[in-house]
N, C-alpha and C positions, 0 to 999 in steps of 0.2 A: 504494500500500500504506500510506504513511505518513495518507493521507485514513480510510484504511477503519479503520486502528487508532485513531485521534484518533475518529472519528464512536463506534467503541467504546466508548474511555475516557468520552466523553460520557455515550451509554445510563447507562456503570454508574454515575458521580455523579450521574445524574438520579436515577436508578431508585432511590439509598441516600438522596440526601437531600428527596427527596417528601416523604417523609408524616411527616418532621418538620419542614421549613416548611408545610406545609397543617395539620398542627396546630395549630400557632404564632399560624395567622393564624385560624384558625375552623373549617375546612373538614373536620375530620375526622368518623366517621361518629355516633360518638359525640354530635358540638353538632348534624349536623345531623340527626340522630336524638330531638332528645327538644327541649324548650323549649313557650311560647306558644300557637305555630302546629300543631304536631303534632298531629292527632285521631286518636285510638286506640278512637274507633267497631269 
């Protein structure tokens, strides 16, 4: 039980702090969304 709760608590500090380290570092959908590379043919 003590495994299943720890594997939880994990999930939910994943799942809160994503998408502001992938911000951080470039990855959100916004940068890779638009720049150089993007063709909007």
């Amino acid at each position: 039980m003590k495994a299943f709760l720890a594997a939880v608590a994990a999930m939910v500090v994943i799942t809160v702090a994503a998408p502001y380290a992938l911000d951080q570092i470039g990855f959100s959908a916004a940068d890779s969304g638009s720049g150089s590379a993007v063709r909007l043919d």
